[in-house]
Backbone as a ProteinNet text record, in pm:
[ID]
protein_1_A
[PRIMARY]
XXXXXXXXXXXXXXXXXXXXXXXXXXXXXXXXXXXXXXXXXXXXXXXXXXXXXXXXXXXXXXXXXXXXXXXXXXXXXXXXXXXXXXXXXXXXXXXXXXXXXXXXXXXXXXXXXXXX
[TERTIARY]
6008.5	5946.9	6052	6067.5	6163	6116.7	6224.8	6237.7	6129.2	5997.3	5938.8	5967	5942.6	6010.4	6133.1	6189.6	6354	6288.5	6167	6185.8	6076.1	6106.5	5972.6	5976.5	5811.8	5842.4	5752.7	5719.1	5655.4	5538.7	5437.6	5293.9	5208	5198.1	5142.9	5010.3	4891.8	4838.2	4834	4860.3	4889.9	4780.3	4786.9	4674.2	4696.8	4823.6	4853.5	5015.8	4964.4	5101.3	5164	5148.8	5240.8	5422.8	5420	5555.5	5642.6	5568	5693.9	5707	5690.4	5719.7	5818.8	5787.1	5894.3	5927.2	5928.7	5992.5	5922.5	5817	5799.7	5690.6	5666.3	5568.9	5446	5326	5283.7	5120.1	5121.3	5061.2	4948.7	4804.8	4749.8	4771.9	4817.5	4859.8	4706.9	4685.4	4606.9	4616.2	4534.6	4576.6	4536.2	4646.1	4679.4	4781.1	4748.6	4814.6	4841.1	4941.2	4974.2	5041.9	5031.6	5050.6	5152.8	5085.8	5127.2	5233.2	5256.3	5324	5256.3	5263.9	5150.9	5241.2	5163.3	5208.5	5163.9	5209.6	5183.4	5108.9	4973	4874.5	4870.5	4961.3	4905.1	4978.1	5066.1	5101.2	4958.3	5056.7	4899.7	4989.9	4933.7	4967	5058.5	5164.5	5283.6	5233.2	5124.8	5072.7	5041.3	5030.5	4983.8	4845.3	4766.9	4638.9	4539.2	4486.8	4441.4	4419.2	4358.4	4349.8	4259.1	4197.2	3997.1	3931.5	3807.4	3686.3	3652.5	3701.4	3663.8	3611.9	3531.5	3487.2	3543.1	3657.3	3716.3	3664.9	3715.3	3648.1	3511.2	3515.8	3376.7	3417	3321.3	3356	3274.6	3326.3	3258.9	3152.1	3140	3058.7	3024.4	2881.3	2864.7	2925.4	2976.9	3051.7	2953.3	2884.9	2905.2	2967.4	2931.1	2984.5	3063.1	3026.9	3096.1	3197.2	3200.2	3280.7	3421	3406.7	3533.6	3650.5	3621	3784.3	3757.6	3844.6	3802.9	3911.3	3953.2	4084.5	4180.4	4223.5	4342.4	4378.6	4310.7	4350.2	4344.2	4423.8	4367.3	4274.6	4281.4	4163	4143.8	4057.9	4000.1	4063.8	4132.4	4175.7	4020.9	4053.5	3930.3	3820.5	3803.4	3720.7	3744.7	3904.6	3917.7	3999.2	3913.9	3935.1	4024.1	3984.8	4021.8	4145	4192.5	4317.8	4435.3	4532.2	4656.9	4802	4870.1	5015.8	5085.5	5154.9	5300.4	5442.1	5495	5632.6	5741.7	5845.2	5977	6007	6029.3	5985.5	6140.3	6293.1	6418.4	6406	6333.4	6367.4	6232.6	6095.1	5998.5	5928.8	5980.3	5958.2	5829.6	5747.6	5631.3	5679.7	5650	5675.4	5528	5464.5	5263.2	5200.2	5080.6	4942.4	4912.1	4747.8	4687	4535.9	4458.7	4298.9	4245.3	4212.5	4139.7	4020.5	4026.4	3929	3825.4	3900.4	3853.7	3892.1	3866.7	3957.7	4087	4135.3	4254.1	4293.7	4279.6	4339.9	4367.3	4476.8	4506.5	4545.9	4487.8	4444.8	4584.5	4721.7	4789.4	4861.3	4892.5	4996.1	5100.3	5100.9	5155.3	5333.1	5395.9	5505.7	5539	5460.3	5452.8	5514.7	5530.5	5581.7	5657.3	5694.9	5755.8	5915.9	5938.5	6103.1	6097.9	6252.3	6346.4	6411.1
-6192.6	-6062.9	-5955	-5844	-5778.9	-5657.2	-5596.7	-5517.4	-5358.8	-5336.6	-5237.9	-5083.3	-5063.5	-4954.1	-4954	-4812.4	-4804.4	-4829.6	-4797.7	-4808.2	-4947.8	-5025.9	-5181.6	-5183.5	-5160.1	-5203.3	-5284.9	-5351	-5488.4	-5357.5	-5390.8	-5342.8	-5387.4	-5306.9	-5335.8	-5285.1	-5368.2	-5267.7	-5305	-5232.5	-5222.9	-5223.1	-5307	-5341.1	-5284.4	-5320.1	-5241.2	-5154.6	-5047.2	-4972.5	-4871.9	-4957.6	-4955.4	-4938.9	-5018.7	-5107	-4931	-4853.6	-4718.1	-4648.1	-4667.9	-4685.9	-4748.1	-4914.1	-5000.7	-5083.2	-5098	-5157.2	-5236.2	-5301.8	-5422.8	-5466.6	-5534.8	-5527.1	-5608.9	-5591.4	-5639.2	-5620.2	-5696.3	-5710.5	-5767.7	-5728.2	-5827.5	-5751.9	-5861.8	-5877.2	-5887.9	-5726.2	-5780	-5838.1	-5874.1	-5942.7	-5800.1	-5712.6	-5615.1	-5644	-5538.9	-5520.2	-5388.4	-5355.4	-5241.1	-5232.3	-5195.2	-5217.9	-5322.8	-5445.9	-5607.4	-5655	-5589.9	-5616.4	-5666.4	-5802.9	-5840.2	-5874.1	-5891.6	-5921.5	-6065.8	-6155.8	-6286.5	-6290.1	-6344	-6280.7	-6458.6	-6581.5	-6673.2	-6701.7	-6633.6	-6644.8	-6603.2	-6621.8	-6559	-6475.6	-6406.1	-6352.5	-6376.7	-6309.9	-6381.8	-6439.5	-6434.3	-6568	-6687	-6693	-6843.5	-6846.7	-6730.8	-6683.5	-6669.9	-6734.2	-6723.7	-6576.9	-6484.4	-6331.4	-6338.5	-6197.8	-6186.4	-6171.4	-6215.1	-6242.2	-6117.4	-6009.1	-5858.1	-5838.8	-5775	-5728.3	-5663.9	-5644.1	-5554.9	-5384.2	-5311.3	-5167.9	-5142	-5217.3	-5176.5	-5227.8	-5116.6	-5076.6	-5179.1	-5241.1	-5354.6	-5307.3	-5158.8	-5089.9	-4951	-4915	-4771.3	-4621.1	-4594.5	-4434.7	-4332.3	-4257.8	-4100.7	-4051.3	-3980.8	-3876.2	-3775.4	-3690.8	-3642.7	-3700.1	-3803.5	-3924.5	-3947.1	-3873.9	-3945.8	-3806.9	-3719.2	-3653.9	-3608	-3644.4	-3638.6	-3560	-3469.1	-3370.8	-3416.7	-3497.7	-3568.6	-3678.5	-3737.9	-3930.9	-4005.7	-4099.8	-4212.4	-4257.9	-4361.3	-4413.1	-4564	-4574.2	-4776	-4834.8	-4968.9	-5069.2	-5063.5	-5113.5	-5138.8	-5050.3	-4894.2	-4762.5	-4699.2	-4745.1	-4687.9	-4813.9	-4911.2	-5080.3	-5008.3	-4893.9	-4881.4	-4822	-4742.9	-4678.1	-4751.4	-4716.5	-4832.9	-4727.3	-4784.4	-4742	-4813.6	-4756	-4832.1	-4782.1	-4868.4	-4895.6	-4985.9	-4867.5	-4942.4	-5111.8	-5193.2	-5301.3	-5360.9	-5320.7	-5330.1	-5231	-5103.8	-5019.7	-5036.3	-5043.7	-5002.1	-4881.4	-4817.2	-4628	-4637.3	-4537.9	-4504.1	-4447.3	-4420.4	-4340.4	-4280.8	-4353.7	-4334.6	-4428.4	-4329.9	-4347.2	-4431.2	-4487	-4493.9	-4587.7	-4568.5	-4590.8	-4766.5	-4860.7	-4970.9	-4906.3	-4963.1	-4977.4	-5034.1	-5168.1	-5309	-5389.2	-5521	-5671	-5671	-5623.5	-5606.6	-5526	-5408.5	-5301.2	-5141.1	-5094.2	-4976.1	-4845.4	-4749.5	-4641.9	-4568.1	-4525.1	-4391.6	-4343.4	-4208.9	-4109.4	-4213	-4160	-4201.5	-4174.3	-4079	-4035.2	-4171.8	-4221.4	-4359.6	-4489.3	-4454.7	-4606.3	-4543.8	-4442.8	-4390.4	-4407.5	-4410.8	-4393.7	-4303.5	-4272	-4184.2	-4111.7
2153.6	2131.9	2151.2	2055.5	2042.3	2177.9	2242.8	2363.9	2297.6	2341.3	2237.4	2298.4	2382.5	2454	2533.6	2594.2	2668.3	2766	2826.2	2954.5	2985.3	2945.6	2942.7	3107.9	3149	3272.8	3320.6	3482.6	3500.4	3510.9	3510.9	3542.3	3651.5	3744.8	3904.5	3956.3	3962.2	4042.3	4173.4	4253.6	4414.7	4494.3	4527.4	4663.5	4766.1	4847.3	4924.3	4938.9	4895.6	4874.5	4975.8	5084.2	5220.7	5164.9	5069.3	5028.7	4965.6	4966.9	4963.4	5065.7	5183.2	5294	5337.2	5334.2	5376.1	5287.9	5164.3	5051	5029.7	5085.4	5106.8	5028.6	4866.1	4804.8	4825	4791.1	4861.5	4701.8	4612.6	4514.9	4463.8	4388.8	4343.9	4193.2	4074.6	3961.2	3880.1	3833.1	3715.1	3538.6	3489	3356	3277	3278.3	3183.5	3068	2920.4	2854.5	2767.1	2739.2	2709.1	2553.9	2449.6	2323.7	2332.6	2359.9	2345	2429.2	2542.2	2642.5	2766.1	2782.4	2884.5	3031	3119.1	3260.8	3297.8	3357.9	3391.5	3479.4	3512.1	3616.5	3686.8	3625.8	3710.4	3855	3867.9	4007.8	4149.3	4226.3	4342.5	4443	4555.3	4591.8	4699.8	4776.8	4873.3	4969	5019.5	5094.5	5060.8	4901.9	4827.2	4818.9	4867.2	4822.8	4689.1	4673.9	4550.3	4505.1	4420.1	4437.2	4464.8	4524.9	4534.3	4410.7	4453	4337.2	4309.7	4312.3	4283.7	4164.7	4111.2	3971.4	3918.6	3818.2	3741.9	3739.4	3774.9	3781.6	3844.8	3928.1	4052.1	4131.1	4225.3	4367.7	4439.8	4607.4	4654.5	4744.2	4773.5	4805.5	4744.1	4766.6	4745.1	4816.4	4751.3	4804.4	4764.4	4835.4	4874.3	4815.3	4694.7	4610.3	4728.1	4859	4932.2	5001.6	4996.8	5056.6	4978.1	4846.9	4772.5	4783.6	4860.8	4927	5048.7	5141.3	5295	5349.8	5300.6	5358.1	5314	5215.3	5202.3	5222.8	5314.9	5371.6	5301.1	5314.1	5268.6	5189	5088.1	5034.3	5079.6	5102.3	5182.1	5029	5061.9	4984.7	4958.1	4802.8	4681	4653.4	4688.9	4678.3	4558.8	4497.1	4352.6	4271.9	4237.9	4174.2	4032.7	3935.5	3842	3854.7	3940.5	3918.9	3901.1	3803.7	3794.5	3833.7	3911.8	3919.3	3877.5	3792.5	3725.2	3751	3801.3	3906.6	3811.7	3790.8	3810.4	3884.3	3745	3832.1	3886.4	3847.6	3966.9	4082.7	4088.4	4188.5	4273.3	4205.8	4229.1	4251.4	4168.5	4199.2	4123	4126.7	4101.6	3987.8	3797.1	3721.6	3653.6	3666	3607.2	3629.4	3644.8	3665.4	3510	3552.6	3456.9	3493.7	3402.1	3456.1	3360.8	3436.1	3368.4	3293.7	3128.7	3049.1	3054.1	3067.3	3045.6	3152.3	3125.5	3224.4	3211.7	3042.9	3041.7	2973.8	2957.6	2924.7	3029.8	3045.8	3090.6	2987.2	3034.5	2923.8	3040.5	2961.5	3011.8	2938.1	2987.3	2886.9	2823.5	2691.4	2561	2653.4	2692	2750.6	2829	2876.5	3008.7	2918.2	2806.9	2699.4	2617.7	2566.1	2457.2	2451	2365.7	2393.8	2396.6	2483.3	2538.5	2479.1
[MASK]
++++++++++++++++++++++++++++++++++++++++++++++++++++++++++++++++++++++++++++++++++++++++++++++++++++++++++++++++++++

């Protein structure tokens, strides 16, 4: 498969993103794709964990519409299942956002794939 964008990068969504803090990644790999650039989702996670049985874009509990900004803190692992960060996958820098469609699709700025 020919190289489709300059900046091809791995596609992450972060479970726990402690790891820009202390480098230290720490991943569950969804089966995304991005105009035909896919990510390998059969590995498991660095414990040898299978991944969780989570439902693609739902929440494992109900939130409180007042509940979803609390001064700034934190958000509880799995309160926003759809949000995707996409990371530099030699450095791991954060470059964009982007939101699950589907099981496997991520919807983000056109700028986030384009050449350079």
């Amino acid at each position: 498969m020919q190289k489709m964008y300059a900046r091809q990068q791995h596609i992450v969504s972060c479970f726990d993103c402690s790891f820009l803090r202390s480098l230290t990644l720490i991943a569950i790999f969804l089966p995304v794709i991005i105009f035909g650039f896919s990510v390998d989702t059969s590995s498991r996670n660095e414990e040898g964990l299978a991944r969780h049985n989570w439902s693609c874009g739902r929440r494992q509990k109900k939130v409180n519409v007042s509940e979803r900004i609390v001064n700034g803190s934190e958000a509880v692992h799995g309160d926003w299942p759809w949000v995707v960060g996409l990371y530099n996958k030699s450095s791991c820098v954060h470059f964009c956002g982007g939101v699950l469609i589907s099981e496997r699709i991520v919807l983000t700025a056109a700028h986030c794939v384009m050449y350079e």
